[in-house]
C-alpha positions as CSV (number, residue, x, y, z in Angstrom):
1,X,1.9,55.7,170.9
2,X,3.5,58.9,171.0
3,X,2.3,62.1,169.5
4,X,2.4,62.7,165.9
5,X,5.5,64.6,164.6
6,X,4.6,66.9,161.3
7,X,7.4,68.2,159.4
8,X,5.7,70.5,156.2
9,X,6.6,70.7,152.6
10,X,8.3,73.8,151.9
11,X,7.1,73.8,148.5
12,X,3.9,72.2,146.9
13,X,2.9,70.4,143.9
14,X,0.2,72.4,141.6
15,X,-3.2,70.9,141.7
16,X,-4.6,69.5,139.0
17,X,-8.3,70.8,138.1
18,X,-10.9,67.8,138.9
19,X,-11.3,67.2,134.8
20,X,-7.5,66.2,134.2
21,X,-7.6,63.5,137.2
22,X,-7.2,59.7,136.2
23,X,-6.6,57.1,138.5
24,X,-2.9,56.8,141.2
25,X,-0.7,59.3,138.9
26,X,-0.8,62.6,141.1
27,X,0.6,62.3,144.7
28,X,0.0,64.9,147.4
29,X,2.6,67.0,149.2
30,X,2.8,64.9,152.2
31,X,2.2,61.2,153.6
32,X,2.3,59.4,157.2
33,X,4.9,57.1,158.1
34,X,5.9,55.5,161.1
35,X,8.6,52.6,161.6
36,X,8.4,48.8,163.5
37,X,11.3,47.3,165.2
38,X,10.8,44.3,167.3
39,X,12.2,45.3,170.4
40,X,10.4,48.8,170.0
41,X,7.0,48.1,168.6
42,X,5.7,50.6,166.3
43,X,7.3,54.1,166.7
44,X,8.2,57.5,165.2
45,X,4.7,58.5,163.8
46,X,5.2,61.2,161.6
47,X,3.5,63.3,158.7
48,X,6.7,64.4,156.3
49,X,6.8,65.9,152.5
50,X,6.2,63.3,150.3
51,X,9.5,61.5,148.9
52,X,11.6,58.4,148.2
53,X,11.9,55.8,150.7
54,X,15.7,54.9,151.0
55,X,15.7,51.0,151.0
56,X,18.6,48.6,151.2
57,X,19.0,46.3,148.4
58,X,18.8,43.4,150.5
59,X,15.2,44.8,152.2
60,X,13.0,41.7,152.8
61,X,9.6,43.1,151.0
62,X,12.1,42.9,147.5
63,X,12.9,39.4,148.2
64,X,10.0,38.2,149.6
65,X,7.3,39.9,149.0
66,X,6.1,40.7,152.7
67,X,3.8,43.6,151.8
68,X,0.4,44.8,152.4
69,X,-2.1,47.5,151.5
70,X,-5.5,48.6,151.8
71,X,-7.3,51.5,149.7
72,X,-10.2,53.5,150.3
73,X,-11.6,57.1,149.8
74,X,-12.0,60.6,151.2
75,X,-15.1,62.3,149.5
76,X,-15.9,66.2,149.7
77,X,-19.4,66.7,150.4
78,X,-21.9,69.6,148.7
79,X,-21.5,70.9,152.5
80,X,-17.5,71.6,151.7
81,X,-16.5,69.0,154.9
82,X,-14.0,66.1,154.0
83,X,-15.7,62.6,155.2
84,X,-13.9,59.1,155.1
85,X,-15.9,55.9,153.9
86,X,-16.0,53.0,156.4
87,X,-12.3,53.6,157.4
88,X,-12.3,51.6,160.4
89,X,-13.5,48.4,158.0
90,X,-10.6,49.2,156.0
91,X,-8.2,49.5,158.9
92,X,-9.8,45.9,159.8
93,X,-9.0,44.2,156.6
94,X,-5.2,46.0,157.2
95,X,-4.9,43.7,160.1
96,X,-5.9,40.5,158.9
97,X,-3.8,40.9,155.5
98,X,-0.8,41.8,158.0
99,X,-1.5,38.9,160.2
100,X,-1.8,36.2,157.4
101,X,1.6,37.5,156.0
102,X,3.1,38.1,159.7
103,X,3.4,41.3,159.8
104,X,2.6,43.1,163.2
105,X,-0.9,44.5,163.6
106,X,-1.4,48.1,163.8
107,X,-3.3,49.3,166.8
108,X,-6.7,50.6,164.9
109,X,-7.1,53.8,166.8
110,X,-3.5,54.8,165.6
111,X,-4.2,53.5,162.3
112,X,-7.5,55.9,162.2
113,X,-5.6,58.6,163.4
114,X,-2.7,58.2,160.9
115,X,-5.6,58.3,158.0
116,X,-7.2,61.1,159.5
117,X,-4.5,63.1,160.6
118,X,-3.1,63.2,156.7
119,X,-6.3,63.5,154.9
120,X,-6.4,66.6,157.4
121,X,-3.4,68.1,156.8
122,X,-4.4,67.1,152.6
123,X,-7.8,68.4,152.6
124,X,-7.6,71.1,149.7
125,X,-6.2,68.5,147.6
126,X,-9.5,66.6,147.8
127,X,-11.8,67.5,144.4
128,X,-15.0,69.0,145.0
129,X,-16.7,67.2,141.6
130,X,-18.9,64.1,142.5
131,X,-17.7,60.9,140.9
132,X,-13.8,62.3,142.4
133,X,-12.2,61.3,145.2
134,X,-9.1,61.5,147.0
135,X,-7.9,57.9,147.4
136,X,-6.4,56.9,150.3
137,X,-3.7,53.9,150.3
138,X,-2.0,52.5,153.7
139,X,0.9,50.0,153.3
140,X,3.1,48.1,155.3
141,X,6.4,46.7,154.0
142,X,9.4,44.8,155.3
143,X,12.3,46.6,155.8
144,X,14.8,44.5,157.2
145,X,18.1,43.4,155.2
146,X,18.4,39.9,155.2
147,X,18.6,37.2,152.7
148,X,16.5,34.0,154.6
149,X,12.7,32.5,154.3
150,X,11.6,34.0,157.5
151,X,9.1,37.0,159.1
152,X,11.4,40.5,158.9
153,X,11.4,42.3,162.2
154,X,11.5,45.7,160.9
155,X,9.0,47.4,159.0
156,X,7.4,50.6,157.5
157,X,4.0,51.7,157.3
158,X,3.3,54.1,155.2
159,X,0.3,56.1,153.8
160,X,-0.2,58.1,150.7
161,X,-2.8,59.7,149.0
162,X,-3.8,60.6,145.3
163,X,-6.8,62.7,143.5
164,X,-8.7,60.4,141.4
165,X,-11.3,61.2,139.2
166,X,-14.5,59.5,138.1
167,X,-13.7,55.7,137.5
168,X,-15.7,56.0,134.2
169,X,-14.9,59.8,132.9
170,X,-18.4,59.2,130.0
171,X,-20.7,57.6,132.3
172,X,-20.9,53.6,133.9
173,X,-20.5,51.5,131.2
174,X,-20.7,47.7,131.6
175,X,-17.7,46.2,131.2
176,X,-17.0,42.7,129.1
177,X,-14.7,40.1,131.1
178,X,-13.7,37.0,130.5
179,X,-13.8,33.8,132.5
180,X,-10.8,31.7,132.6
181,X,-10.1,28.7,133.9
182,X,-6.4,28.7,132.7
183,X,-5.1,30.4,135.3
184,X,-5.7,30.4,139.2
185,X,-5.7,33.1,141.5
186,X,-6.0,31.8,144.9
187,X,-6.7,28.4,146.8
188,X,-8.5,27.4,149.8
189,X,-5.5,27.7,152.7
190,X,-3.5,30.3,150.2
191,X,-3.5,33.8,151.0
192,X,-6.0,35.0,148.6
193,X,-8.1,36.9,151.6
194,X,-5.3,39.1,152.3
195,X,-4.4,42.2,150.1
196,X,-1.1,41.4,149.4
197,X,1.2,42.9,146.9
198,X,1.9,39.2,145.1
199,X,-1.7,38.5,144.4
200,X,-1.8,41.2,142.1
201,X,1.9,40.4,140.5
202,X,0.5,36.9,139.9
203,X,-2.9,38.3,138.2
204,X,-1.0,40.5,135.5
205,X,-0.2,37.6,132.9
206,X,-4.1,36.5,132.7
207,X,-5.3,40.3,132.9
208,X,-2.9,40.6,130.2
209,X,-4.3,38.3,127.8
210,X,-7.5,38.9,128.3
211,X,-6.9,42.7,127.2
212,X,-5.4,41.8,124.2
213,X,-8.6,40.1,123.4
214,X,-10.8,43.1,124.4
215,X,-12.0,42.2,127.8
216,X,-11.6,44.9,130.8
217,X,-11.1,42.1,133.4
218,X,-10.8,38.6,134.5
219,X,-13.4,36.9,136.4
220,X,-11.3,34.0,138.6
221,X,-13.0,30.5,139.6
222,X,-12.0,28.7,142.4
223,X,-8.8,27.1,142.3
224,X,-9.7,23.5,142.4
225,X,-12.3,22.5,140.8
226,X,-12.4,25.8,138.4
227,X,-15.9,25.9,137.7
228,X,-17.3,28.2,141.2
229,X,-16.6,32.0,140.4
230,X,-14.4,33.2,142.7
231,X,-13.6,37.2,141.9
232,X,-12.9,39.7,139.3
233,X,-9.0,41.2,139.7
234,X,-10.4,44.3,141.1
235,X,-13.5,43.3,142.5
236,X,-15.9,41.2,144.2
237,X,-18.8,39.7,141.6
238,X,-22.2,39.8,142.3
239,X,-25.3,37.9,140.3
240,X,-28.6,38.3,140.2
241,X,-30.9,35.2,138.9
242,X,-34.9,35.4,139.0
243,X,-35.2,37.0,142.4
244,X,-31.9,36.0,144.3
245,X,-28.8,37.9,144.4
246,X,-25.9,35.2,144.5
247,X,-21.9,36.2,145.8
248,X,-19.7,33.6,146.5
249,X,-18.6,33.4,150.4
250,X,-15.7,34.2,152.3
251,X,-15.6,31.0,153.5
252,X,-13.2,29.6,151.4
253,X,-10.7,32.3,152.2
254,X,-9.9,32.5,148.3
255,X,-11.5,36.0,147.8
256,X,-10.9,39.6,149.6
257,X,-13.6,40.6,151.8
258,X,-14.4,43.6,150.1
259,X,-15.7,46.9,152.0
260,X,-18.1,47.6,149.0
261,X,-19.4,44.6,149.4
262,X,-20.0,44.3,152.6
263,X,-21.8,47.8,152.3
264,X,-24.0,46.3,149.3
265,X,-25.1,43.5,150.9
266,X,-25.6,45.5,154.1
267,X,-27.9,47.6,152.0
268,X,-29.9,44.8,150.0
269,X,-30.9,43.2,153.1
270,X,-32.2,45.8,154.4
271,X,-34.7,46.5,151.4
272,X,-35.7,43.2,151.8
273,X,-34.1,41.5,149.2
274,X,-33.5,37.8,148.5
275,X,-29.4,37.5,149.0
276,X,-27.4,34.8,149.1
277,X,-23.5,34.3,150.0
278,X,-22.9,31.1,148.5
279,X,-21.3,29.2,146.1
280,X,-22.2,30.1,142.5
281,X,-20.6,28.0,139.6
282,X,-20.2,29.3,136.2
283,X,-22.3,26.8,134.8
284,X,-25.4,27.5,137.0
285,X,-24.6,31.3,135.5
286,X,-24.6,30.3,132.0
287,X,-27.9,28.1,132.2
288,X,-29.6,30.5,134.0
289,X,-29.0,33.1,131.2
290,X,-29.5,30.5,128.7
291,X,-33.3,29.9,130.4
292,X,-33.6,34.1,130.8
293,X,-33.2,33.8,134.3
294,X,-29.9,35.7,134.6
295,X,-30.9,39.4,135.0
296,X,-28.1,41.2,136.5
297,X,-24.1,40.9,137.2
298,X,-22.1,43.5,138.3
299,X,-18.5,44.1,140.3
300,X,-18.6,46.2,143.9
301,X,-14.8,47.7,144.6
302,X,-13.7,51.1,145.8
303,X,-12.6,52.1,142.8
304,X,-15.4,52.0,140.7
305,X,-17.7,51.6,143.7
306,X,-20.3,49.0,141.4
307,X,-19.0,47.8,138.3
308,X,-22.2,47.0,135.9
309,X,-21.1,44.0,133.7
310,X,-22.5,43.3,130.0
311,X,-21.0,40.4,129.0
312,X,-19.3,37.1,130.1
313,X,-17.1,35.2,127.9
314,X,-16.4,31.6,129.2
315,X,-14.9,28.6,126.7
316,X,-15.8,30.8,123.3
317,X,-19.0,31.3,124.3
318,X,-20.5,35.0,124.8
319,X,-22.9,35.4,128.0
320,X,-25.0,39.0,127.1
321,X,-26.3,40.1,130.3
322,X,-29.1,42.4,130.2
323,X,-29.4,42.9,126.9
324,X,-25.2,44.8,127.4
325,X,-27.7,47.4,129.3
326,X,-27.1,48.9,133.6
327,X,-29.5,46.7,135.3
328,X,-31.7,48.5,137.7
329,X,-30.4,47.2,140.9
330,X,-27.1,47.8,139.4
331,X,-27.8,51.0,139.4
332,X,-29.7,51.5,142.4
333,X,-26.8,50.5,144.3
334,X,-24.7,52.5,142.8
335,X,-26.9,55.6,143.0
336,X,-27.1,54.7,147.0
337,X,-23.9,54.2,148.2
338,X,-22.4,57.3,146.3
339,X,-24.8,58.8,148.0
340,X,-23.8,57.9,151.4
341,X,-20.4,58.8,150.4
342,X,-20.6,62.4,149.6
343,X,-23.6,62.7,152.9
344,X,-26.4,63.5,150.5
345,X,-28.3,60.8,152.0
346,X,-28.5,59.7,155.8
347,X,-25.7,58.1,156.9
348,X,-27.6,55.4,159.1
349,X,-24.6,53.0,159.7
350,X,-22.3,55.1,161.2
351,X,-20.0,54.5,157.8
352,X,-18.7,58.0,157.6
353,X,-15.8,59.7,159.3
354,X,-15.3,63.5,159.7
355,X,-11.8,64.9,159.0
């Protein structure tokens, strides 16, 4: 790949102060792009002020929704250097979301770089305050004009990056969600293992309803027989009944294989903990906290990084978890991993990246 071409803002965009942030509303000066056209490959790497994309109306991601993204973080350490979380897991997950919607791969060295060589060129924008972050999201769209059901051969990649502040500004809360079995996110053979932009378009309408009713999220079961829990809309799920932790697998190719959850139960095995990637149906859940068995539920995601949840609400019934408290390995997690993140604890797994 050739050499990255940077082209600098001539003016930039005040910084907010750490206590204003929220979440994907402020946009640094710059991002990385670089272009795909079949006969070229990927070409044209290039760090440029942060803009419009000019598309033409008849561009294939408008039609047909070939887009993907990932999303992770860049944390500022109390030593003042920049680090990336597990970037080359995210750059990973990239790939296979491109490949299951045919989109060419990205080579991951140039996909590290790209990532690096913006959050470098970004650094000062990056909050100092622990519980912020600057979060880091790589796309790739279709950009060929064509009406037709078939793979574009042009593209864009593209990577922008926004301050965000602490996921919950007063403290982790647990969260109520509601269950449905209305709805269906994914099926076995679909594409719910890739992070693609249609997922999300066709998990509003539930979402939706189930904020009108007071819940912060939908927890998704399984397309078929809609009974196994499958995934929260922003999250991977995660319960804990008498002594074994219990996620559903990625087996079924129905749920995103979550970084944070791969760093969770990286970390649970290690402290020698019962865990189990299996299938988990909402029933077994509801006995087991009907019996006092179910001691723990929570959500792992880069957003929020663990998601402690309070309550489950499945068919008018109300599932208290924990008394509506933060379990203990809830927040034990939690405490870990953020840890890791801002390097005031060892990094043992070779999860951070200097920028």
């Amino acid at each position: 790949m050739e050499p990255i071409r940077i082209t600098r803002a001539t003016t930039r965009k005040p910084k907010p102060k750490d206590s204003e942030l929220g979440f994907g509303t402020v946009f640094t000066d710059h991002m990385f792009v670089t272009d795909f056209q079949e006969e070229k490959g990927w070409y044209d790497p290039r760090v440029e002020p942060y803009g419009p994309f000019s598309l033409d109306p008849a561009a294939a991601v408008l039609h047909y929704a070939q887009s993907v993204f990932d999303g992770l973080k860049a944390f500022r350490g109390h030593d003042g250097t920049v680090r990336l979380f597990r970037p080359q897991k995210h750059i990973e997950r990239l790939n296979h979301s491109a490949r299951r919607m045919c989109i060419p791969p990205l080579d991951p060295d140039f996909a590290l770089k790209s990532l690096v060589t913006l959050v470098g060129i970004e650094k000062d924008w990056v909050p100092a305050s622990v519980g912020h972050s600057l979060y880091v999201r790589p796309t790739i769209i279709a950009s060929e004009p064509f009406l037709g059901v078939r793979p574009a051969h042009s593209y864009i990649y593209f990577v922008i990056l926004s301050p965000v502040g602490a996921y919950y500004p007063e403290g982790m809360n647990p969260v109520k969600i509601l269950v449905v079995d209305k709805y269906v996110r994914a099926v076995e053979g679909g594409v719910g293992a890739a992070k693609t932009a249609g997922n999300y378009a066709a998990s509003l309408y539930a979402a939706e309803e189930a904020k009108h009713q007071g819940y912060t999220q939908v927890l998704w079961l399984d397309g078929v027989h809609r009974k196994y829990l499958d995934e929260v809309g922003t999250m991977n799920i995660m319960v804990k009944i008498g002594d074994e932790i219990v996620t559903p697998p990625l087996t079924s190719g129905t749920i995103l294989p979550g970084v944070t959850r791969d760093s969770a139960l990286t970390l649970m095995r290690e402290w020698g903990l019962r865990v189990s990637e299996r299938q988990v149906s909402i029933d077994e859940v509801r006995e087991a906290a009907h019996r006092g068995a179910l001691k723990e539920v929570w959500g792992t995601g880069t957003a929020a990084v663990i998601s402690p949840v309070g309550e489950l609400a499945y068919q008018g019934e109300r599932i208290v978890i924990n008394g509506g408290r933060i379990g203990e390995l809830t927040q034990k997690l939690y405490d870990v991993i953020v840890a890791i993140q801002y390097a005031e604890a060892p990094d043992t797994h070779g999860w951070l990246v200097e920028v």
